[in-house]
C-alpha positions in Angstrom: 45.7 -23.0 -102.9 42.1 -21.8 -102.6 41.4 -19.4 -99.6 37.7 -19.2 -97.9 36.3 -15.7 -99.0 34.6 -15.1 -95.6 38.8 -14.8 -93.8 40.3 -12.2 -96.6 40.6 -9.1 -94.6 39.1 -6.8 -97.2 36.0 -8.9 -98.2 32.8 -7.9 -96.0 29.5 -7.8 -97.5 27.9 -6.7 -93.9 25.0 -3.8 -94.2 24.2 -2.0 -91.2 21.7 0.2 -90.4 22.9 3.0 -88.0 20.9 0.9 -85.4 22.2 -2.3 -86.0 25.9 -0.5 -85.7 25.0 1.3 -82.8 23.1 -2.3 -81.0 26.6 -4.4 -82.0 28.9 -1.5 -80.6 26.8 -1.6 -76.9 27.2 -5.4 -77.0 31.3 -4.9 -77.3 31.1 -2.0 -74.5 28.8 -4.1 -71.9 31.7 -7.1 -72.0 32.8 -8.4 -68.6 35.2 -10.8 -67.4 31.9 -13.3 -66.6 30.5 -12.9 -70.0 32.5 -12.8 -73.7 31.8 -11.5 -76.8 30.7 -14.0 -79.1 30.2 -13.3 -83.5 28.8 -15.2 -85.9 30.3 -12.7 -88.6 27.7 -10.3 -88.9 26.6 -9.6 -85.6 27.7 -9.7 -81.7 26.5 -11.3 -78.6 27.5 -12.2 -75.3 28.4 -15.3 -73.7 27.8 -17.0 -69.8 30.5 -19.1 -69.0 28.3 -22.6 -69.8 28.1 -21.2 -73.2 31.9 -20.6 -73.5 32.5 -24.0 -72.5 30.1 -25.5 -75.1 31.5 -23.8 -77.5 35.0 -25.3 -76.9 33.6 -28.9 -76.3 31.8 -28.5 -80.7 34.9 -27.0 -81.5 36.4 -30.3 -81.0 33.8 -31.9 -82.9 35.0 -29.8 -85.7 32.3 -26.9 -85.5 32.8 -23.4 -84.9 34.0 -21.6 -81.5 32.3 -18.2 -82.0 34.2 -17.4 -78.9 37.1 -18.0 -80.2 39.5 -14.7 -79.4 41.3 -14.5 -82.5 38.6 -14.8 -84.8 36.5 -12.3 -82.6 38.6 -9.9 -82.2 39.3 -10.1 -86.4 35.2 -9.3 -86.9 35.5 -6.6 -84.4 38.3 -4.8 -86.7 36.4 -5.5 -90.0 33.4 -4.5 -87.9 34.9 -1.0 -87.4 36.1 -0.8 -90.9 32.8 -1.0 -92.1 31.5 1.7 -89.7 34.3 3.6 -90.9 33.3 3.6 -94.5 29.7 3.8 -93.8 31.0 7.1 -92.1 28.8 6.1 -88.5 31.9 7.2 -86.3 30.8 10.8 -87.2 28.4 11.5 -84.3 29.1 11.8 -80.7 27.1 8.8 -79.3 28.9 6.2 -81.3 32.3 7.7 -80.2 31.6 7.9 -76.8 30.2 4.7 -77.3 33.4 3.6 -78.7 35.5 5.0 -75.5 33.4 2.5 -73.8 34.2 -0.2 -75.7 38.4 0.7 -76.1 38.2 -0.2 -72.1 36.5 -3.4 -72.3 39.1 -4.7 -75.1 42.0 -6.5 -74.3 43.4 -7.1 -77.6 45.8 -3.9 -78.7 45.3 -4.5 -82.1 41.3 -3.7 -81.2 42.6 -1.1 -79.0 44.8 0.5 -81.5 41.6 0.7 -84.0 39.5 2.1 -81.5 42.4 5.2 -81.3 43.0 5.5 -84.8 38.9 6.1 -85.2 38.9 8.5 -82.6 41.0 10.5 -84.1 39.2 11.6 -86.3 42.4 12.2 -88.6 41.6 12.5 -92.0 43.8 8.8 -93.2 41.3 6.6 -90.2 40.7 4.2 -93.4 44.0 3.4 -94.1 45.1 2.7 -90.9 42.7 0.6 -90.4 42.9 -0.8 -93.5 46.9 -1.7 -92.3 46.0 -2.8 -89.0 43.4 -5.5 -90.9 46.2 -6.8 -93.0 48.9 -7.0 -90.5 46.4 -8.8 -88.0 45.7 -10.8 -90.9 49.3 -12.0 -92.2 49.7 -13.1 -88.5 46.9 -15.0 -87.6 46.2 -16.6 -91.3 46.2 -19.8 -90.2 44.1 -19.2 -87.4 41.6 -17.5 -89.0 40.6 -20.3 -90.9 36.8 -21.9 -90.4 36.2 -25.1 -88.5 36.3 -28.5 -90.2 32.7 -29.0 -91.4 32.2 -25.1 -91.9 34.9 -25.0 -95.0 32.7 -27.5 -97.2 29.8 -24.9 -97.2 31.6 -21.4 -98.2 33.0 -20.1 -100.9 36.6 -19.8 -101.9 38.6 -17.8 -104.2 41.8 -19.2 -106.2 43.2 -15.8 -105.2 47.3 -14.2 -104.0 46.1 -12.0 -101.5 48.6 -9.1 -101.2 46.6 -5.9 -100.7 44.0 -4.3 -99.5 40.8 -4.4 -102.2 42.1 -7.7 -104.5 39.6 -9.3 -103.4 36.7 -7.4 -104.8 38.9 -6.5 -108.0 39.4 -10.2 -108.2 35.9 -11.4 -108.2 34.8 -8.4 -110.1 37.3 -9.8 -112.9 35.7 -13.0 -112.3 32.3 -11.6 -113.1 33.6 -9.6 -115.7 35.0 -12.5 -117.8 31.2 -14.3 -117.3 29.7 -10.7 -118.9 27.6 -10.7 -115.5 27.3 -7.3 -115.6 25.1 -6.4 -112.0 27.9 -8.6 -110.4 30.8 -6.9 -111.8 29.1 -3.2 -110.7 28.7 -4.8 -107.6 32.2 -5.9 -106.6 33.3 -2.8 -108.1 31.2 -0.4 -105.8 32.8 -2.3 -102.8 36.3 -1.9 -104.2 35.6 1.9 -104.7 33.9 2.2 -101.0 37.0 0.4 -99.5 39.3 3.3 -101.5 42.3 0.8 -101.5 43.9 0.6 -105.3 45.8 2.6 -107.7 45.6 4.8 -110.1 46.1 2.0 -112.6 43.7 -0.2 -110.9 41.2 3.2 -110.9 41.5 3.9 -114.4 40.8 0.3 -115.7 37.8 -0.2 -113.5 36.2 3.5 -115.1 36.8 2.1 -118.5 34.9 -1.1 -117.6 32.4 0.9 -116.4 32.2 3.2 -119.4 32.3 0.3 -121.7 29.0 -1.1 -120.1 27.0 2.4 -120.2 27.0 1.4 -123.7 25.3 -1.7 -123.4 22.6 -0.6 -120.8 19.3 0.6 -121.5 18.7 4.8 -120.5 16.5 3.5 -117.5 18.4 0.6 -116.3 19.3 1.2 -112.5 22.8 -0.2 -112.9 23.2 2.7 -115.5 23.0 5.3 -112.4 24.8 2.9 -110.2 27.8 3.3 -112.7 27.4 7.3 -112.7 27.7 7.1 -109.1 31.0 5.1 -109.3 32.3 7.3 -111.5 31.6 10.2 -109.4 32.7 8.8 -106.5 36.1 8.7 -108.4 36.2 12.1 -109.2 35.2 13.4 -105.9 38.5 11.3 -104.9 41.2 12.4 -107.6 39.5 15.8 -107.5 40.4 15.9 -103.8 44.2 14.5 -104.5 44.5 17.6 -107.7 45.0 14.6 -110.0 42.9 16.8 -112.7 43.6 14.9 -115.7 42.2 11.3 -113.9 39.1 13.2 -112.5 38.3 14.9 -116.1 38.3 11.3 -117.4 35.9 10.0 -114.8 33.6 13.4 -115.2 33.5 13.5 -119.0 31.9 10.0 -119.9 28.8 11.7 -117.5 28.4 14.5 -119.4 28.7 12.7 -122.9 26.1 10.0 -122.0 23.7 12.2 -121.2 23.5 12.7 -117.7 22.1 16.5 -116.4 25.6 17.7 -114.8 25.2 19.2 -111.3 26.7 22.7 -110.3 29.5 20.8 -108.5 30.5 18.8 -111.5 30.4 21.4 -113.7 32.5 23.3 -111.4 35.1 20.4 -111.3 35.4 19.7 -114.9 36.3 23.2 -115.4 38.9 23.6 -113.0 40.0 20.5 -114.2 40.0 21.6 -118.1 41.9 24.9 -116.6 44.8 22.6 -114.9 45.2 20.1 -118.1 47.7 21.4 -120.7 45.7 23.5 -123.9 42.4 22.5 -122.4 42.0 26.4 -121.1 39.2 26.8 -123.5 36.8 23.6 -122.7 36.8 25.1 -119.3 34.4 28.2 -120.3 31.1 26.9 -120.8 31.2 25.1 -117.5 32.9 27.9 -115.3 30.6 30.0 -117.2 27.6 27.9 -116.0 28.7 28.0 -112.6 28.9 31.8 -112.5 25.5 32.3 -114.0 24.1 31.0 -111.0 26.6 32.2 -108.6 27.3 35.4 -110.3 29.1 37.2 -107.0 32.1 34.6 -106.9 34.7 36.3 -107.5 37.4 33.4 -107.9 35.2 32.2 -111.0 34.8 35.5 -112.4 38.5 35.9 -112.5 38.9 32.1 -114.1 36.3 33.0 -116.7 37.5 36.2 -117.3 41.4 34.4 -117.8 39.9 31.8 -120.1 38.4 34.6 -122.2 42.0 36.6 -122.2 43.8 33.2 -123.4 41.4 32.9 -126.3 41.9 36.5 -126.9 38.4 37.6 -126.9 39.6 40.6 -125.0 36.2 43.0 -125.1 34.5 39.4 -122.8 37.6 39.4 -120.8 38.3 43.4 -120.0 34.3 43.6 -119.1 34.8 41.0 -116.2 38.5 41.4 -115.5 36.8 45.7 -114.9 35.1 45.2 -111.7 37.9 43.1 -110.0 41.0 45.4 -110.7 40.5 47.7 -107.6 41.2 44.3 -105.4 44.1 42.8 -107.4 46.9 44.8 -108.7 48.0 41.9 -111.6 44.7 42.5 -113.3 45.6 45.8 -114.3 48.3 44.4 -116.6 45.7 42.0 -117.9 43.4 45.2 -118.5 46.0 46.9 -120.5 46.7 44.7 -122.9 42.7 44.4 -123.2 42.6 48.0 -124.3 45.4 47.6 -126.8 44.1 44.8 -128.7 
């Protein structure tokens, strides 16, 4: 059966500004008991009681209660999910501004998300990525638009299970019409929310990669896809899932794209992690260490690159300087000399 895009838990299309944020989070602190918090889905307000009681007496009439409890407190959690991901949780007004708010809420569920964020722990997304689901699975019904609100917004023929099928669902929509701005698009969102596998990962890079091909060298959706891909690698690169991240990284460098220190950095660590992929590691690491020529740790990786293709004079005149620090070297050295 058809579900109305707008209730999924992980589809939210919402772009704040760091104003806007911050204006929405002082509406949810400055709730009494005389006034409630009222959404429309993008944005907060508050409520007098009159207004409360309209509300109810349209809802009737089959229109929407935007004080409805349920379905506020469900905006407020998405509401903090994109603030997570935009990363505006960071400074110290918002999360005193937050403490503000975690005493005006009732709702633990809210509560609980406004814990997990000030945390600060490194897995906030996740949890309140779970907390979204679970609040979702229990209230489905609930959640549901009023009666003349359903005609007018879109649905998906979708079976929700996790976190980011939406956006990997209507990105294979788009996909299938060759609507290829569309298909970036979902697939930015599904990358932002970080919810898939490594299957789901790898498929959506080679989608990318296939459509580098077809775009012309100054197409903005060209550098849109570079981003994606990087933001991949940054990920995998962070989990030590080398082999994943040298796939993302290498499609940049082969289509053109001027590498930046960092990338050249990753690939070759990466290159030095893979199985008999020591050697494609040099020229970046090599790169690296031309401009940073007093790191040590990449002097030594050069240097042990250089010893594993046995171009031993290369290798003894880096591996020289760093013996007096690391006794192992000297072994390295040896062999040097007796080649």
């Amino acid at each position: 059966m058809p579900t109305v895009l707008q209730t999924l838990p992980d589809y939210d299309e919402t772009v704040y500004t760091k104003k806007q944020f911050l204006d929405n989070l002082q509406v949810l602190a400055d709730k009494t008991d005389q006034v409630k918090v009222c959404s429309n889905h993008r944005s907060f307000y508050l409520a007098s009681r009159v207004q409360q009681v309209f509300y109810r007496v349209i809802s009737h009439l089959g229109f929407e209660d935007r004080c409805n409890i349920i379905k506020v407190n469900y905006d407020i959690l998405k509401f903090f999910h994109n603030g997570c991901i935009n990363h505006y949780f960071l400074t110290l007004d918002v999360q005193n501004l937050l403490k503000s708010v975690q005493a005006t809420m009732d709702d633990p569920n809210v509560k609980e998300a406004a814990n997990e964020v000030l945390s600060l722990k490194p897995d906030i997304k996740e949890k309140l990525q779970a907390i979204l689901l679970n609040y979702y699975n229990k209230h489905h019904s609930s959640l549901q638009p009023a009666f003349w609100h359903r005609f007018f917004m879109r649905k998906v023929d979708i079976n929700f299970k996790n976190f980011g099928d939406t956006y990997n669902h209507l990105a294979q929509v788009e996909l299938e019409k060759k609507h290829v701005s569309a298909t970036i698009h979902y697939y930015k969102l599904l990358i932002a929310q970080g919810a898939f596998s490594d299957e789901t990962a790898i498929f959506v890079a080679a989608k990318l990669i296939e459509f580098i091909d077809i775009l012309p060298a100054n197409n903005k959706n060209r550098d849109i896809v570079f981003d994606i891909l990087q933001s991949l690698a940054d990920r995998y690169y962070a989990q030590k899932k080398y082999q994943i991240t040298q796939s993302f990284l290498a499609p940049i460098a082969r289509y053109g794209a001027d590498l930046k220190l960092k990338q050249k950095a990753m690939l070759g660590v990466c290159y030095l992690n893979m199985d008999n992929r020591e050697s494609s590691a040099y020229p970046y690491l090599n790169d690296v260490l031309r401009v940073n020529p007093s790191d040590l740790f990449l002097k030594e990786k050069v240097a042990d690159v250089l010893f594993s293709k046995q171009e031993w004079d290369k290798a003894l005149a880096i591996y020289t300087p760093l013996f007096e620090n690391k006794k192992e070297l000297k072994i390295k050295m040896i062999e040097c000399y007796c080649q």
